[in-house]
C-alpha positions as CSV (number, residue, x, y, z in Angstrom):
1,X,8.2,9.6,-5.2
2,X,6.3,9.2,-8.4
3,X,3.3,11.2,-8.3
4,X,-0.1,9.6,-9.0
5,X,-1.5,11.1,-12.0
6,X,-1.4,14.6,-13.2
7,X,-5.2,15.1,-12.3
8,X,-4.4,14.0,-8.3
9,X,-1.6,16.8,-7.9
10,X,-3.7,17.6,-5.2
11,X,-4.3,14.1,-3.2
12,X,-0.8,13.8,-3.7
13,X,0.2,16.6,-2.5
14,X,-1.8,15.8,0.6
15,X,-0.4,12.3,0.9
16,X,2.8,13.6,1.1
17,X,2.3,16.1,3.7
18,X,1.0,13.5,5.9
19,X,3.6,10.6,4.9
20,X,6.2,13.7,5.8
21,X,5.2,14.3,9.1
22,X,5.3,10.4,9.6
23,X,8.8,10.0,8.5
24,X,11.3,10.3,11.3
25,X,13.4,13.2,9.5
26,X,17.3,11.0,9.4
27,X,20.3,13.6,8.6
28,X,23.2,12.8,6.2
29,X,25.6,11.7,8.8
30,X,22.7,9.0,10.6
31,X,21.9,8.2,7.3
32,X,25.8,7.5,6.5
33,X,26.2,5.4,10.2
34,X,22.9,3.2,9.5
35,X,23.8,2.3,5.9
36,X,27.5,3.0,5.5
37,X,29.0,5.6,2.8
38,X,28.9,4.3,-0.5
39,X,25.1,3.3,0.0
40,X,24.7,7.1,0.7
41,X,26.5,8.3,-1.7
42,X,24.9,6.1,-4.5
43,X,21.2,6.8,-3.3
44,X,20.7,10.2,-2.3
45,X,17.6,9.9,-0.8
46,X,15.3,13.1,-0.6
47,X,13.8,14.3,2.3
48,X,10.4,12.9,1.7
49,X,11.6,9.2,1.1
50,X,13.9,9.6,4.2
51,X,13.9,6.0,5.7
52,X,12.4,5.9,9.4
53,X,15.0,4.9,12.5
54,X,14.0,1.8,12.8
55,X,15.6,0.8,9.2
56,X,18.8,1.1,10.6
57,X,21.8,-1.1,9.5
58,X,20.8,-3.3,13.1
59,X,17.4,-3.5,12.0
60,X,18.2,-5.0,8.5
61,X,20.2,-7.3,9.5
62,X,17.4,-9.1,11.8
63,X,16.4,-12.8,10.7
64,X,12.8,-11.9,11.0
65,X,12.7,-9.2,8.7
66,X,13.0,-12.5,5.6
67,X,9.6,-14.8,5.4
68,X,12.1,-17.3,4.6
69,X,15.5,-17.3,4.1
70,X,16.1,-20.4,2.5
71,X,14.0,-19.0,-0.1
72,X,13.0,-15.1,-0.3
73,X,11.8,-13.2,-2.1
74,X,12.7,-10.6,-5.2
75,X,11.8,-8.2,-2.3
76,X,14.1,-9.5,0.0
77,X,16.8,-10.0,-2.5
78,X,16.3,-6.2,-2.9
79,X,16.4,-5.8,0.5
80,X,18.9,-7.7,1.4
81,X,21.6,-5.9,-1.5
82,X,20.8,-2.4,0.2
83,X,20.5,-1.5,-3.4
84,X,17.4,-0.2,-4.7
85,X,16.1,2.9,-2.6
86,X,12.3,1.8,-3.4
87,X,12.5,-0.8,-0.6
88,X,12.8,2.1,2.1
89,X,10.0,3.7,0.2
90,X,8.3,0.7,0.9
91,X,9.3,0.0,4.1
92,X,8.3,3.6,5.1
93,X,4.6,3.5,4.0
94,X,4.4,-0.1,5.6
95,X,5.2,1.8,8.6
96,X,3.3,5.1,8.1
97,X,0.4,2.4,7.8
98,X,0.6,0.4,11.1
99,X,0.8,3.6,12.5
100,X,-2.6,4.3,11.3
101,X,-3.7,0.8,12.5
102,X,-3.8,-0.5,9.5
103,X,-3.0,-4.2,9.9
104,X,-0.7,-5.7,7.5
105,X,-1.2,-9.7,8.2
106,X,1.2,-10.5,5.4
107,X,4.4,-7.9,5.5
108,X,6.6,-9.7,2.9
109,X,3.3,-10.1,0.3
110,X,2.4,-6.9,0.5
111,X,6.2,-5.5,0.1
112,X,6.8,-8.3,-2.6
113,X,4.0,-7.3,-4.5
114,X,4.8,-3.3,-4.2
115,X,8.3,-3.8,-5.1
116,X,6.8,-5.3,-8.6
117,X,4.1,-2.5,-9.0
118,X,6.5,0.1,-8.1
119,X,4.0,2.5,-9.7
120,X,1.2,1.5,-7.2
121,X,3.1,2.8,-4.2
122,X,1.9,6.1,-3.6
123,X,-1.7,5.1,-4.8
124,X,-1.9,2.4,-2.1
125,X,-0.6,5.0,0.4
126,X,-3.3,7.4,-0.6
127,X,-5.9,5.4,-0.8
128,X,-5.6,3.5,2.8
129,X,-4.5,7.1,4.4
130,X,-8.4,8.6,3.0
131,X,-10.1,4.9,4.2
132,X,-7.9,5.2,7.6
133,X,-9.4,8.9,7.7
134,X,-13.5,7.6,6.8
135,X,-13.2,4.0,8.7
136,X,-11.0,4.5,11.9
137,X,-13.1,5.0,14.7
138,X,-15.6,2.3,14.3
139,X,-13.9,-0.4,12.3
140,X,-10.5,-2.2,11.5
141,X,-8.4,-2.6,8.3
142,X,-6.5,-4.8,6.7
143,X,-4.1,-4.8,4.1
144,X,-3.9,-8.2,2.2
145,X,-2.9,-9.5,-1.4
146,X,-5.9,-11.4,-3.0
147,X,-5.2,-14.2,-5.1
148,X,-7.8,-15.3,-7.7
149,X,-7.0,-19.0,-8.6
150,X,-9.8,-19.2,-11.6
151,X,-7.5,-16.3,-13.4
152,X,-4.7,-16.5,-11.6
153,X,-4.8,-12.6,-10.7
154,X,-3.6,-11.0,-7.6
155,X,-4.0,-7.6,-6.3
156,X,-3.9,-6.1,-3.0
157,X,-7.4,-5.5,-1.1
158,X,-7.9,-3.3,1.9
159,X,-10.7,-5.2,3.5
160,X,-13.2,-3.2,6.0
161,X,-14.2,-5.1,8.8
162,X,-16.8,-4.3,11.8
163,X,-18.2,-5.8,14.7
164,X,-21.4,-4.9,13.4
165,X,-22.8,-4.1,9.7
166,X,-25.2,-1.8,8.1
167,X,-25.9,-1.1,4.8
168,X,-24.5,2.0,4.8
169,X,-21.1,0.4,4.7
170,X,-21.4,-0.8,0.8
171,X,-21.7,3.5,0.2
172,X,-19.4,4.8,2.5
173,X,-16.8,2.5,0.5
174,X,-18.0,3.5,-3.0
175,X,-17.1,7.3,-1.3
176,X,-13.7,6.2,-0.2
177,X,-13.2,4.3,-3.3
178,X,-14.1,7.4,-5.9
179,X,-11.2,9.2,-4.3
180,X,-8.8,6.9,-6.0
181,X,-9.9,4.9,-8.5
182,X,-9.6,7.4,-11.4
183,X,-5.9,7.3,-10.7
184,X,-5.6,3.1,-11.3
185,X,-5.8,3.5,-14.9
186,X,-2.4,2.9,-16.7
187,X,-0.9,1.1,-13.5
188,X,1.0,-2.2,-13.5
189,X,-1.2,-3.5,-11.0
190,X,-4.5,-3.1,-9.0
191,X,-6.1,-2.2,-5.6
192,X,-9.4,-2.7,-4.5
193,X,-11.3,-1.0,-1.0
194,X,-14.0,-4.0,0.2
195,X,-15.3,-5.7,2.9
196,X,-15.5,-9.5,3.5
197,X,-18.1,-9.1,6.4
198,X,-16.0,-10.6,8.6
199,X,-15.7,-9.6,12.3
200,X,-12.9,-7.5,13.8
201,X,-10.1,-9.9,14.9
């Protein structure tokens, strides 16, 4: 993976320790009966992108995996070719992340929007792993892409969400926030740690 910055060789570190120990460790042979031997051979993945179980050549092939099929997406084009070993770097912090309970209403957004920010993987990683850590016992996140219609900008936003709000809230996510936001400078695209006030679902 790429790292972050130079000056988060720690945080990435970190995140990659943690994302390790959440990736379901696939040898060379499972890796050759899931995906076949030329897909192996071409990719080479190393042993901290290793692609979970569940991404199996069974799994890939299931029609709900697509939003739409009639019409997907440069993310499920991807997908669907087997042939660019960022979409099981995807896949595997998508899943490292509902593992956390972060909620991901919108799978095929989010990988769609990763797969053209390919440089905001790891960050996004990082930075819902430290709000996981901060926000986990007392509230819920969710993973969305934001779309601002007066600039027609979009980003993704992990929003905070509680059954009940203090003040305190607004800091604790400035805290969170300072341990990435350094690192968005020169990326293709952007991420934002909020709340919309909204209650828990």
């Amino acid at each position: 993976m790429a790292a972050i910055s130079p000056a988060s060789t720690v945080q990435s570190a970190q995140y990659r320790s943690v994302l390790s120990s959440s990736v379901v460790s696939i040898s060379e042979s499972e890796q050759r009966q899931a995906f076949g031997n030329e897909w192996v051979q071409a990719h080479a993945v190393r042993p901290v992108e290793q692609v979970l179980v569940v991404l199996g050549r069974q799994l890939l092939e299931e029609p709900w995996i697509f939003s739409n099929p009639a019409e997907p997406t440069s993310y499920e084009h991807s997908y669907q070719d087997r042939s660019s070993e960022v979409t099981l770097r995807i896949e595997a912090v998508l899943s490292w992340l509902v593992s956390k309970d972060v909620l991901v209403p919108h799978h095929g957004e989010v990988r769609d929007y990763l797969l053209r920010h390919q440089d905001m993987i790891d960050l996004v990683a990082f930075a819902c792993g430290a709000a996981s850590e901060r926000f986990q016992t007392d509230s819920e996140l969710a993973l969305e892409l934001y779309r601002d219609p007066e600039i027609e900008n979009e980003y993704l936003t992990l929003y905070v969400r509680r059954e009940q709000y203090k003040q305190e809230i607004l800091d604790e996510i400035d805290l969170v926030s300072a341990e990435f936001e350094d690192n968005l400078t020169g990326k293709s695209g952007w991420f934002v740690l909020t709340t919309d006030f909204r209650l828990t679902r």
